[in-house]
N, C-alpha and C positions, 0 to 999 in steps of 0.2 A: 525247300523251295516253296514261296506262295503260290493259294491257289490263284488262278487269271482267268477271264472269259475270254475265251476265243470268238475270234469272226471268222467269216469267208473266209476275207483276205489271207488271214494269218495261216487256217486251212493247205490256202491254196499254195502260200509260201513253202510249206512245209511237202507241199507232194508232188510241188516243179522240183525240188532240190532230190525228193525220193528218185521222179519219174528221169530222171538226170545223170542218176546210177550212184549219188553217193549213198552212203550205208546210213541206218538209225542214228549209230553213235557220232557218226560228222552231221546229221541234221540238227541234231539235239545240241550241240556243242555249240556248232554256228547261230544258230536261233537264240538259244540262251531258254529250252524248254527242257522237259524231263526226256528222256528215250520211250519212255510207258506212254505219253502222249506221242509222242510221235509213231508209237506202235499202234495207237490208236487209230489214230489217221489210214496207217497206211493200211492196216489190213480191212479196211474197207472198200480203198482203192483193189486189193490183190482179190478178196471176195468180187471186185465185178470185173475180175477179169482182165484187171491191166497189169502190165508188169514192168517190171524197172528197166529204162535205156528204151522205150518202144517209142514210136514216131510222135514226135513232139505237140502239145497241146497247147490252143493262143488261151486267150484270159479267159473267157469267154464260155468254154467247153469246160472248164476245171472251174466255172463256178456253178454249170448246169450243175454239174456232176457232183458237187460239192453240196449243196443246193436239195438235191436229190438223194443225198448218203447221210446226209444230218441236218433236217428239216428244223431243227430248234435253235439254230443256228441263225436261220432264213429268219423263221418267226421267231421271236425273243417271248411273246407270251408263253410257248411252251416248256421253259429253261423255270417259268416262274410256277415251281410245283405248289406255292403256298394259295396262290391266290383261287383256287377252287375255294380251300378252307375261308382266306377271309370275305370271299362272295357272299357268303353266309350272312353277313353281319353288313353289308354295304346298302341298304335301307335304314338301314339303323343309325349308321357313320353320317348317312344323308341328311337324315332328321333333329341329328345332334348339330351341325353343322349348321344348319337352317335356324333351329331354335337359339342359337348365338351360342354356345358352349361354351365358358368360359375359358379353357384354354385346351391342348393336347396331351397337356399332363391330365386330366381329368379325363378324359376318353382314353389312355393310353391306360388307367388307375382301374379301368372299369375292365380291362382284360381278365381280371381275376375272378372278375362277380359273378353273378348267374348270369346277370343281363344279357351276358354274350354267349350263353350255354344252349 
């Protein structure tokens, strides 16, 4: 199965179906996701203490909570673990950019060089 970025939404899909009493393996079936992701999900819901079949959640609460149990989710910068590394060099891309560069094969060419070291 490929990998896919999850949202919220799709989150939250997956833990009204949990918080609803069906099982991992009818989530993951119905969804069209792996069971390991869906065990993902859930035990971070059963970590803060919810558990399956308990008094129903509107949209709202399951995406505080969502929101609040995988923060990189919310923020998308956080999911981008490269870009500390290429901050590094983003003066530099600036100035390349600025001085008319002739194309992005040539700045893409220089990954190799010291320039970026």
């Amino acid at each position: 199965m490929a990998r896919r970025t999850f949202d919220v939404v799709d989150i939250i899909e997956i833990l009204v179906h949990w918080h609803a009493g069906r099982n991992n393996t009818e989530i993951a079936a119905s969804l069209n996701v792996d069971r390991k992701t869906v065990r993902k999900y859930v035990v971070a819901a059963e970590a803060a203490g919810m558990a399956r079949g308990g008094p129903p959640l509107g949209e709202a609460e399951w995406d505080a909570k969502v929101r609040q149990w995988f923060p990189e989710l919310a923020d998308t910068r956080l999911r981008q673990v490269t870009w500390p590394a290429i901050e590094l060099y983003h003066e530099f891309i600036r100035e390349q950019l600025q001085a008319g560069s002739p194309s992005r094969r040539s700045i893409s060419g220089c990954a190799t060089s010291t320039a970026w070291r």
